[in-house]
FINUTOR-644145 format. One record per residue: residue number from 1; y, x, z of N, C-alpha, C in turn. Coordinates in steps of 0.001 Angstrom, whole numbers, always signed. Layout:
N
<r><donu>NUM</donu><n_north>Y</n_north><n_east>X</n_east><n_up>Z</n_up><ca_north>Y</ca_north><ca_east>X</ca_east><ca_up>Z</ca_up><c_north>Y</c_north><c_east>X</c_east><c_up>Z</c_up></r>
...
// end
This chain:
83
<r><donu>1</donu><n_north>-19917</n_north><n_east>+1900</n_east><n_up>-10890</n_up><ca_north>-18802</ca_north><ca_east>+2209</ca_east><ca_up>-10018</ca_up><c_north>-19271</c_north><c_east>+2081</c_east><c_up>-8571</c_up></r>
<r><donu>2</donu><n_north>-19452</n_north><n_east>+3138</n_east><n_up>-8113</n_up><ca_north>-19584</ca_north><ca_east>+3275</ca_east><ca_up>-6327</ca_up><c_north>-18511</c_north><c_east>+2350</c_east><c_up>-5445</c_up></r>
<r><donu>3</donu><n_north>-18712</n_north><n_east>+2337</n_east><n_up>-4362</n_up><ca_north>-17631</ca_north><ca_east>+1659</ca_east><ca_up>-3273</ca_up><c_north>-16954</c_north><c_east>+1920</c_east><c_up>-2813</c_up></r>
<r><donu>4</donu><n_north>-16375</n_north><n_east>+3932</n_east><n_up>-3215</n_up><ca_north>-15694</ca_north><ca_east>+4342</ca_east><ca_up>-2945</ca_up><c_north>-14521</c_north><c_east>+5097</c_east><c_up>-4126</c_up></r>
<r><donu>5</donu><n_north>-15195</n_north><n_east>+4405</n_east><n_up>-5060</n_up><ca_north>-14558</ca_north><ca_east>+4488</ca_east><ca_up>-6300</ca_up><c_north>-13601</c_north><c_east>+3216</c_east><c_up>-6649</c_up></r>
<r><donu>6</donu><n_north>-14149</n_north><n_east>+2222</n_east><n_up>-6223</n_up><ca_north>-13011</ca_north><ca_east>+986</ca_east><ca_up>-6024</ca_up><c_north>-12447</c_north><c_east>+1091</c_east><c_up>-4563</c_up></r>
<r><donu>7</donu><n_north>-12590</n_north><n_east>+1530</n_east><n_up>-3625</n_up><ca_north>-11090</ca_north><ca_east>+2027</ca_east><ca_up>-2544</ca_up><c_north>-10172</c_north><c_east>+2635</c_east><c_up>-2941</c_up></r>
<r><donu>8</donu><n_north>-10616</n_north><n_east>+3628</n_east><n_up>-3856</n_up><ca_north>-9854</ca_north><ca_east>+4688</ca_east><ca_up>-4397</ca_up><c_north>-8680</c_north><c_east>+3679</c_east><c_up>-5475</c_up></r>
<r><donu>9</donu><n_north>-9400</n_north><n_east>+2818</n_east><n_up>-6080</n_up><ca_north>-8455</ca_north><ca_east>+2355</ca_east><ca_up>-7249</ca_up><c_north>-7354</c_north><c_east>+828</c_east><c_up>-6238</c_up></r>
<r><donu>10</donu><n_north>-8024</n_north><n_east>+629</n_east><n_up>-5592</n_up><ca_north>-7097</ca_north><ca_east>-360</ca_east><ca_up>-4377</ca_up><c_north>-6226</c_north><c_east>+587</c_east><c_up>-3914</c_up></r>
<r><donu>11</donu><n_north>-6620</n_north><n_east>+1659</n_east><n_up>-3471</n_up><ca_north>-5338</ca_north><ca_east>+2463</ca_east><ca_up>-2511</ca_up><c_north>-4032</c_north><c_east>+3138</c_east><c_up>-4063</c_up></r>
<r><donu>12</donu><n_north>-5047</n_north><n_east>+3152</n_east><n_up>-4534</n_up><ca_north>-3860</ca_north><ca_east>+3718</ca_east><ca_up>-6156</ca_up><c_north>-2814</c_north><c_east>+2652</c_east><c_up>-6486</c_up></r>
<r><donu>13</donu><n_north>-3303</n_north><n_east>+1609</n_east><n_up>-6537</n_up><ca_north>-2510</ca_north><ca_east>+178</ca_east><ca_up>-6817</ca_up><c_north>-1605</c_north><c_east>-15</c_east><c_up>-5864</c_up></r>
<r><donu>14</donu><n_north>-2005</n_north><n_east>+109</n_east><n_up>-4165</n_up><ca_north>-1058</ca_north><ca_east>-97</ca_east><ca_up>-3545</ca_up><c_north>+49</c_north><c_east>+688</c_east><c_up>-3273</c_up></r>
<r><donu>15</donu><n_north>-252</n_north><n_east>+2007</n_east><n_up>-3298</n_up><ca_north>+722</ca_north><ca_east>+3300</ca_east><ca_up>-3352</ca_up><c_north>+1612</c_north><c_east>+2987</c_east><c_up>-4823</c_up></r>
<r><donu>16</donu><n_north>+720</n_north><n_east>+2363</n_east><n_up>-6315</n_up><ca_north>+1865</ca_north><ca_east>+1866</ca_east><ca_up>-7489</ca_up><c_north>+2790</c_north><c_east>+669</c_east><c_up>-6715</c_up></r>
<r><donu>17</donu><n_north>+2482</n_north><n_east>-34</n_east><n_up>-6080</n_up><ca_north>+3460</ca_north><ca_east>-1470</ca_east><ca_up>-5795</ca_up><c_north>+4096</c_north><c_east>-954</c_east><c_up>-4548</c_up></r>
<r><donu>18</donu><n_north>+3862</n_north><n_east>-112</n_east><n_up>-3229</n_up><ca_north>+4955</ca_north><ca_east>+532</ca_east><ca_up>-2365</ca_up><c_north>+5633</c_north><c_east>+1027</c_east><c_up>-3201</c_up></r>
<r><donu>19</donu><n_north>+5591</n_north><n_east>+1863</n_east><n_up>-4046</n_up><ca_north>+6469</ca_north><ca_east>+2566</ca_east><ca_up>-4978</ca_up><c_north>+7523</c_north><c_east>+2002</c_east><c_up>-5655</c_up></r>
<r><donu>20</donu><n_north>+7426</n_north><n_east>+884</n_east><n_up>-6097</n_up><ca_north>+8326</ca_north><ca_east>+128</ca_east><ca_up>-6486</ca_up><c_north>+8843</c_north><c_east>-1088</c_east><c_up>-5993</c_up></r>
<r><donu>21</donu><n_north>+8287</n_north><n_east>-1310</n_east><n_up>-4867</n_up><ca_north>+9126</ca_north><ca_east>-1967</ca_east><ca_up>-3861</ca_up><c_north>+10678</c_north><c_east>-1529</c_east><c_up>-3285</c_up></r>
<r><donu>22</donu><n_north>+10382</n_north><n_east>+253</n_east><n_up>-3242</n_up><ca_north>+11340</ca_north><ca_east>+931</ca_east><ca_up>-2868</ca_up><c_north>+12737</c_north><c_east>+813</c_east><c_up>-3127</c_up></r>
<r><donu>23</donu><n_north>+13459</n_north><n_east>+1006</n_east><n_up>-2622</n_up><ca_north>+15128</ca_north><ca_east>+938</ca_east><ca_up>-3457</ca_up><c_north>+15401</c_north><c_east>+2175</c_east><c_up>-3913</c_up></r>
<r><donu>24</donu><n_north>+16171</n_north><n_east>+2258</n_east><n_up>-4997</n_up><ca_north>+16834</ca_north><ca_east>+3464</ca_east><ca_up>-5062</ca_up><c_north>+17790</c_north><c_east>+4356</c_east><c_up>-4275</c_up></r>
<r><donu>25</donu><n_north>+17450</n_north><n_east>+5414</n_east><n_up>-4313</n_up><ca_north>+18246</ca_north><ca_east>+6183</ca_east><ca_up>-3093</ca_up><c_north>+19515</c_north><c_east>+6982</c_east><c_up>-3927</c_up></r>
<r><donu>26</donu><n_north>+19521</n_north><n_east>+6660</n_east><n_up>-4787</n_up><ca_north>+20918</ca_north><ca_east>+7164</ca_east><ca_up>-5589</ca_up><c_north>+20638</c_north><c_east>+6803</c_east><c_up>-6991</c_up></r>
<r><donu>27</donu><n_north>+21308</n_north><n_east>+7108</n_east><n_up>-8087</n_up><ca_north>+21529</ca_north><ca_east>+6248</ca_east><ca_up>-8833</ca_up><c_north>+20733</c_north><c_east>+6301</c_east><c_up>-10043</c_up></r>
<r><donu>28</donu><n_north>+19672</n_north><n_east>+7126</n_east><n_up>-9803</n_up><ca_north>+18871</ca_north><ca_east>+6995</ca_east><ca_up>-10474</ca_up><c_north>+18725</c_north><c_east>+7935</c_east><c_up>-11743</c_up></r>
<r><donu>29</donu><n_north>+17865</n_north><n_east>+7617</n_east><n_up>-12973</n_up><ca_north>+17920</ca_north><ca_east>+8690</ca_east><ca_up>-13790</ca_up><c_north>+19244</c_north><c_east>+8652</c_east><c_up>-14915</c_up></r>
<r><donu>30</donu><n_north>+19814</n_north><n_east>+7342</n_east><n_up>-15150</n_up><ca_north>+21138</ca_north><ca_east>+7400</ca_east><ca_up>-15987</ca_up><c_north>+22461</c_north><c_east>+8004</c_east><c_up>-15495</c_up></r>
<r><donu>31</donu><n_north>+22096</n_north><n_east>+8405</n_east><n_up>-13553</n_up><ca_north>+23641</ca_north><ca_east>+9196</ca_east><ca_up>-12976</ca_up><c_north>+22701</c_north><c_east>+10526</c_east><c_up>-13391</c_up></r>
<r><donu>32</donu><n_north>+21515</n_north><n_east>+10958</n_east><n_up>-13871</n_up><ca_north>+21301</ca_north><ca_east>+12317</ca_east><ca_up>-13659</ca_up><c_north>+21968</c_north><c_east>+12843</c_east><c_up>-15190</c_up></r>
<r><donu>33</donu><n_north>+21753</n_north><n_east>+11571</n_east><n_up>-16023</n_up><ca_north>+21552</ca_north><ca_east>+12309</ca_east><ca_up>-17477</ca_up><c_north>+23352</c_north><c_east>+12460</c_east><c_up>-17485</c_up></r>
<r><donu>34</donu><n_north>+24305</n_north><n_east>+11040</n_east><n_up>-16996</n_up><ca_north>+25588</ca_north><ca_east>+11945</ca_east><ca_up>-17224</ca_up><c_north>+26305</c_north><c_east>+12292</c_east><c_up>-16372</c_up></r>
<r><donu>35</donu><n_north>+25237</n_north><n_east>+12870</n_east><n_up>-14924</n_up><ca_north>+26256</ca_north><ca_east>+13346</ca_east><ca_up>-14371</ca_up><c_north>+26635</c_north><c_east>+13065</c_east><c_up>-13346</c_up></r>
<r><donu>36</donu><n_north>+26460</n_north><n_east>+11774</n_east><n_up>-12863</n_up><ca_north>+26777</ca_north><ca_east>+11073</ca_east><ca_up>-11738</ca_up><c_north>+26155</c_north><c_east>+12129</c_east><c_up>-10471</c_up></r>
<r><donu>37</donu><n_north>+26794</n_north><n_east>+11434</n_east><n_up>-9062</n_up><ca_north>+26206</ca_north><ca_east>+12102</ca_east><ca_up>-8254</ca_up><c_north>+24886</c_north><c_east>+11851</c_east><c_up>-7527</c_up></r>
<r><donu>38</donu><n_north>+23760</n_north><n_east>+12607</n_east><n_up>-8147</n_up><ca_north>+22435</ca_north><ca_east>+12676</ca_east><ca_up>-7904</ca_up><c_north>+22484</c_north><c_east>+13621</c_east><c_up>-6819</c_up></r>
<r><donu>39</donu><n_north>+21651</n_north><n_east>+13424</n_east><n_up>-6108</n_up><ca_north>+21808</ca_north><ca_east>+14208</ca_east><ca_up>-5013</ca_up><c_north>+20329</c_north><c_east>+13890</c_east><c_up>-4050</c_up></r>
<r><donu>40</donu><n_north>+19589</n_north><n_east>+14531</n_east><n_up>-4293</n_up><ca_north>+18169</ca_north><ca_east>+14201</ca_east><ca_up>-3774</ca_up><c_north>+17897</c_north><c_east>+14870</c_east><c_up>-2496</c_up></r>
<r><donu>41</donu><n_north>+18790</n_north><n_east>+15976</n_east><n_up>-2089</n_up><ca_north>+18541</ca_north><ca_east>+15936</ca_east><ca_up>-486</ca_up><c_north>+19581</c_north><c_east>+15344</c_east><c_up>+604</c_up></r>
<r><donu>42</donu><n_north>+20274</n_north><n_east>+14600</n_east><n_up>-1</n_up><ca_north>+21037</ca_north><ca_east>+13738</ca_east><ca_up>+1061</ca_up><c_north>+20665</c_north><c_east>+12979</c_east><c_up>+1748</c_up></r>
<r><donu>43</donu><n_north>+21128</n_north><n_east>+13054</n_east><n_up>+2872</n_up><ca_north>+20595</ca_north><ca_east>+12031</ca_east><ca_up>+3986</ca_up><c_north>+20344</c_north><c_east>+10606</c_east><c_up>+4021</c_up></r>
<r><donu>44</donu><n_north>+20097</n_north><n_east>+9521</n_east><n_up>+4057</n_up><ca_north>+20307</ca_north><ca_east>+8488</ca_east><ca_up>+4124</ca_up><c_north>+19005</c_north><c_east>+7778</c_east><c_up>+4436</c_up></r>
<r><donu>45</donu><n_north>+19980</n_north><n_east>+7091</n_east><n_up>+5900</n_up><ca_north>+19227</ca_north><ca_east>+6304</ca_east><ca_up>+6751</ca_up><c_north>+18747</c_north><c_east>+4879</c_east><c_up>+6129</c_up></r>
<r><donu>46</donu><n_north>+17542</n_north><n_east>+4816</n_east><n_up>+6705</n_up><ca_north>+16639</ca_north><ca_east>+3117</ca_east><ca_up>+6035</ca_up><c_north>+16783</c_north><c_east>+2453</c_east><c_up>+7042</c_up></r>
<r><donu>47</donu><n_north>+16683</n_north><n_east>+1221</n_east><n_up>+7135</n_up><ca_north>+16604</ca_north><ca_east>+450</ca_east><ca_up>+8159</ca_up><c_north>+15483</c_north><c_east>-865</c_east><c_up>+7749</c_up></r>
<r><donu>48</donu><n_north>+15132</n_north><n_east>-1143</n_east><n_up>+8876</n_up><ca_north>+14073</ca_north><ca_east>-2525</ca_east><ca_up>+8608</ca_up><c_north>+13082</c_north><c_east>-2329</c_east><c_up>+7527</c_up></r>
<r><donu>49</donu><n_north>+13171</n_north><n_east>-2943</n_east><n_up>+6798</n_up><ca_north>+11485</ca_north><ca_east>-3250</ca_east><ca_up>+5362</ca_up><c_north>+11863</c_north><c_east>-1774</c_east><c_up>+4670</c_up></r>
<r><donu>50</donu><n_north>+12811</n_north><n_east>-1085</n_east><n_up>+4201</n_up><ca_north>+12730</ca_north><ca_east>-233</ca_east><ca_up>+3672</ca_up><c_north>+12123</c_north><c_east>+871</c_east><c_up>+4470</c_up></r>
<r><donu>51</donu><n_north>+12395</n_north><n_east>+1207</n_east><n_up>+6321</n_up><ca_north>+11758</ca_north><ca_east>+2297</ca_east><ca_up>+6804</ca_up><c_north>+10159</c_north><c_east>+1835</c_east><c_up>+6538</c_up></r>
<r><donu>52</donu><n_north>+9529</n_north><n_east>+483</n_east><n_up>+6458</n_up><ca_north>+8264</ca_north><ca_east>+210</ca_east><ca_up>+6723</ca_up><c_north>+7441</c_north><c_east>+521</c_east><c_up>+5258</c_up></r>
<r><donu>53</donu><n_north>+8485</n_north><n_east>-107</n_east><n_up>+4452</n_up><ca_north>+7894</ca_north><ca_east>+575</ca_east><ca_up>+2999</ca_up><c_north>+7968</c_north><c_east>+2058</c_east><c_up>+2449</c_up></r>
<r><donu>54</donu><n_north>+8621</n_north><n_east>+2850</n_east><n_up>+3009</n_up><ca_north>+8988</ca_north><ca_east>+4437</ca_east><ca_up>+3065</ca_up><c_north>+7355</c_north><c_east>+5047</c_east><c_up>+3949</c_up></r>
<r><donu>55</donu><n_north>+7362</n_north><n_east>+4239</n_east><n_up>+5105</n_up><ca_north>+6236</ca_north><ca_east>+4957</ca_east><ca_up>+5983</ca_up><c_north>+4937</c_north><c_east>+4192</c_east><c_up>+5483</c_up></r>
<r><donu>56</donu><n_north>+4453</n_north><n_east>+3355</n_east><n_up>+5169</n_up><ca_north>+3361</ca_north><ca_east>+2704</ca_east><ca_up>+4549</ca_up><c_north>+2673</c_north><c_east>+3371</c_east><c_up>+3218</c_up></r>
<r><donu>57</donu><n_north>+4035</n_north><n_east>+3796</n_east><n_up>+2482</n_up><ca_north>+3887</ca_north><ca_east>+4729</ca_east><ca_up>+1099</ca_up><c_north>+3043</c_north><c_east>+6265</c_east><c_up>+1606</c_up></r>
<r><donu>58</donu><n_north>+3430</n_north><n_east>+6727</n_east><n_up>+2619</n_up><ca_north>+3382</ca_north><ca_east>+7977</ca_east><ca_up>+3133</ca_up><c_north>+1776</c_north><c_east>+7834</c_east><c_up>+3723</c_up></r>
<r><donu>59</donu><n_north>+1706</n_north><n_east>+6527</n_east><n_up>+4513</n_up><ca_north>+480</ca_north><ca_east>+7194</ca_east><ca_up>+4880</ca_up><c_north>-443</c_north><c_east>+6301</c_east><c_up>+3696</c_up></r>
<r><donu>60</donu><n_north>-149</n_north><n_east>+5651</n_east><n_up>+2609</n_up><ca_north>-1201</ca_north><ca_east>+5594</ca_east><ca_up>+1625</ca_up><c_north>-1272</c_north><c_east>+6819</c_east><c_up>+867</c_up></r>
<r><donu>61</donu><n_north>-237</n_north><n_east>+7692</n_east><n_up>+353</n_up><ca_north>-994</ca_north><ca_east>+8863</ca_east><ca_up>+136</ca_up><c_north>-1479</c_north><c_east>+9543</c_east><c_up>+261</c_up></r>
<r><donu>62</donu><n_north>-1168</n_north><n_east>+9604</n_east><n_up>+2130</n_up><ca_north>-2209</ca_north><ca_east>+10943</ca_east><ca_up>+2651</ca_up><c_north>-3584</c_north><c_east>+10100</c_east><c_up>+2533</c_up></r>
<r><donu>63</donu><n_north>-3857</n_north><n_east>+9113</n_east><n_up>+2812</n_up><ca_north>-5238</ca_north><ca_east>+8344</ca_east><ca_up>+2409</ca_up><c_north>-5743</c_north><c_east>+8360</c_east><c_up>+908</c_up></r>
<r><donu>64</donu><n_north>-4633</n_north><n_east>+8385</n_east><n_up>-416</n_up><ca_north>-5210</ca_north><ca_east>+9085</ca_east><ca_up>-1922</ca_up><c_north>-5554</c_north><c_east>+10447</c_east><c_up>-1573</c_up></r>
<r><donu>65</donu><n_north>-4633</n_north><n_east>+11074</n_east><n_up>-673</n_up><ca_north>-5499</ca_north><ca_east>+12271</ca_east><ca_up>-977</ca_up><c_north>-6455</c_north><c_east>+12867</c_east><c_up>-195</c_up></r>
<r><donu>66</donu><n_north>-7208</n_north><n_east>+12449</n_east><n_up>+1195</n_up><ca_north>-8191</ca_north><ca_east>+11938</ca_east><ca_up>+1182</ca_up><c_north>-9658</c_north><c_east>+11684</c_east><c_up>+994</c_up></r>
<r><donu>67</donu><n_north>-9073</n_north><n_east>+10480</n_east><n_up>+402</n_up><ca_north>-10060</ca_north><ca_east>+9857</ca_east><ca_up>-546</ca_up><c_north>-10355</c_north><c_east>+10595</c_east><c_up>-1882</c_up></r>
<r><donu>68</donu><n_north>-9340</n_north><n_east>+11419</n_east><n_up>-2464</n_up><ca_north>-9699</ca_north><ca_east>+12723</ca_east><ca_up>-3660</ca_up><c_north>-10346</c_north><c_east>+13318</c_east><c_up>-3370</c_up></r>
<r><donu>69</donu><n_north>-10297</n_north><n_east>+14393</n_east><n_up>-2643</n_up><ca_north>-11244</ca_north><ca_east>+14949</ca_east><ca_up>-1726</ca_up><c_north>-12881</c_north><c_east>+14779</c_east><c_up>-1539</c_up></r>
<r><donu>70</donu><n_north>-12301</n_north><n_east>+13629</n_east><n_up>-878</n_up><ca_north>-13757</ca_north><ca_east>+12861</ca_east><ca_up>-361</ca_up><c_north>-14829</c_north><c_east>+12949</c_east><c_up>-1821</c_up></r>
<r><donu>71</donu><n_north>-14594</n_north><n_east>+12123</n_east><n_up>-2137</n_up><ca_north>-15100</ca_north><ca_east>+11441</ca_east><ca_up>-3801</ca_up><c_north>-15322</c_north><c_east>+12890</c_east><c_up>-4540</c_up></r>
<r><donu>72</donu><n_north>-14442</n_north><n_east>+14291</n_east><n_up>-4448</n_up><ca_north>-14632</ca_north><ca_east>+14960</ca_east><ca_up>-4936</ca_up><c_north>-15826</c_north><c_east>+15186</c_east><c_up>-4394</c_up></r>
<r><donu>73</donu><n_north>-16070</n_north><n_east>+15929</n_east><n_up>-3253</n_up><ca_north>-17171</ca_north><ca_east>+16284</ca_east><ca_up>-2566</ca_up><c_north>-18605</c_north><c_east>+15828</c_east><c_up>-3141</c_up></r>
<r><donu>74</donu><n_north>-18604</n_north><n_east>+14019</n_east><n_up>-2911</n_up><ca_north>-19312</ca_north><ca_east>+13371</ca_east><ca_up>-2853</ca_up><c_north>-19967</c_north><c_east>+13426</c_east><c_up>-4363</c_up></r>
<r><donu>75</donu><n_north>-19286</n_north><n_east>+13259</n_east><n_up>-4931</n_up><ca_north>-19848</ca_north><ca_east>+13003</ca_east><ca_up>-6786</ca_up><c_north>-20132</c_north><c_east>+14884</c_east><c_up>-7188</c_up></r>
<r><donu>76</donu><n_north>-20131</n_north><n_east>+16077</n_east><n_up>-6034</n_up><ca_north>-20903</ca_north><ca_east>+17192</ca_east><ca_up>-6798</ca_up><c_north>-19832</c_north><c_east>+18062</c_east><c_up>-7492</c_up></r>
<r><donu>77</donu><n_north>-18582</n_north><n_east>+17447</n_east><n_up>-7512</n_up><ca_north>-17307</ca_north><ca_east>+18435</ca_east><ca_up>-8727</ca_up><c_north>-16505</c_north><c_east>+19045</c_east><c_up>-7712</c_up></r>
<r><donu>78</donu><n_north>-16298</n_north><n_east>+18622</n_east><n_up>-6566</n_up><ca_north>-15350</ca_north><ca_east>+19611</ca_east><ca_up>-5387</ca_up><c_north>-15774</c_north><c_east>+21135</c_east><c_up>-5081</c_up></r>
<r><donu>79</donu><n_north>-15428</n_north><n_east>+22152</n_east><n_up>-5919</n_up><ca_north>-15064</ca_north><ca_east>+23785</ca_east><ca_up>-5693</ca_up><c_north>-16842</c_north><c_east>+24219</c_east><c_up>-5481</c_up></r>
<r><donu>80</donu><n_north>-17058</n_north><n_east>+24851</n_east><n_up>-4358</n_up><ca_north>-18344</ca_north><ca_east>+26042</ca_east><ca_up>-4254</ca_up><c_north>-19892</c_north><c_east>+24564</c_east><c_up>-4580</c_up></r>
<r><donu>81</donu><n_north>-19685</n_north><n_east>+23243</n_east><n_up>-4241</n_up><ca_north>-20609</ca_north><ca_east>+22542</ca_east><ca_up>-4483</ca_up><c_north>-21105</c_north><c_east>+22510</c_east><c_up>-5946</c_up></r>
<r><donu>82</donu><n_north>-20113</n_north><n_east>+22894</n_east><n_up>-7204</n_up><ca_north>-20500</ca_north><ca_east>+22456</ca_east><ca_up>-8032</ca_up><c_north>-20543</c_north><c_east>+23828</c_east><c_up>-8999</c_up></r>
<r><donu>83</donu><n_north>-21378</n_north><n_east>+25085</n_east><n_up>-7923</n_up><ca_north>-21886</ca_north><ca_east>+26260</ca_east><ca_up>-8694</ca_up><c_north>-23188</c_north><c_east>+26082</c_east><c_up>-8548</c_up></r>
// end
């Protein structure tokens, strides 16, 4: 395992635990199945730990993806490198 193969699995872990730090923003998958009001482009404002855990999530993924990228490149399998 390279050293950028364990960043990769640290930044995965932390993007799993922002993720579920999160609150729910509506009611989840038991209002979808009967019905309730799900509503996934509604507005709703965060305040305090939730805006920090919303924006922390955001920029660990643009850093998974990245680091996909990267690692792709690097290990020979990313697109015209690996003809």
């Amino acid at each position: 395992m390279k050293w950028y193969d364990i960043i990769f699995v640290i930044v995965s872990l932390v993007i799993i635990i922002l993720s579920l730090l999160q609150g729910g923003k509506s009611e989840g998958a038991s209002g979808a199945i009967t019905g309730g009001g799900l509503n996934v482009f509604a507005k709703t404002k965060e305040r305090g730990s939730e805006k920090v855990v919303t924006w922390l999530t955001f920029i660990f993924a643009i850093l998974f993806l990245f680091l996909a990228l990267i690692i792709s490149i690097l290990s020979g399998q990313g697109g015209a490198a690996a003809e």
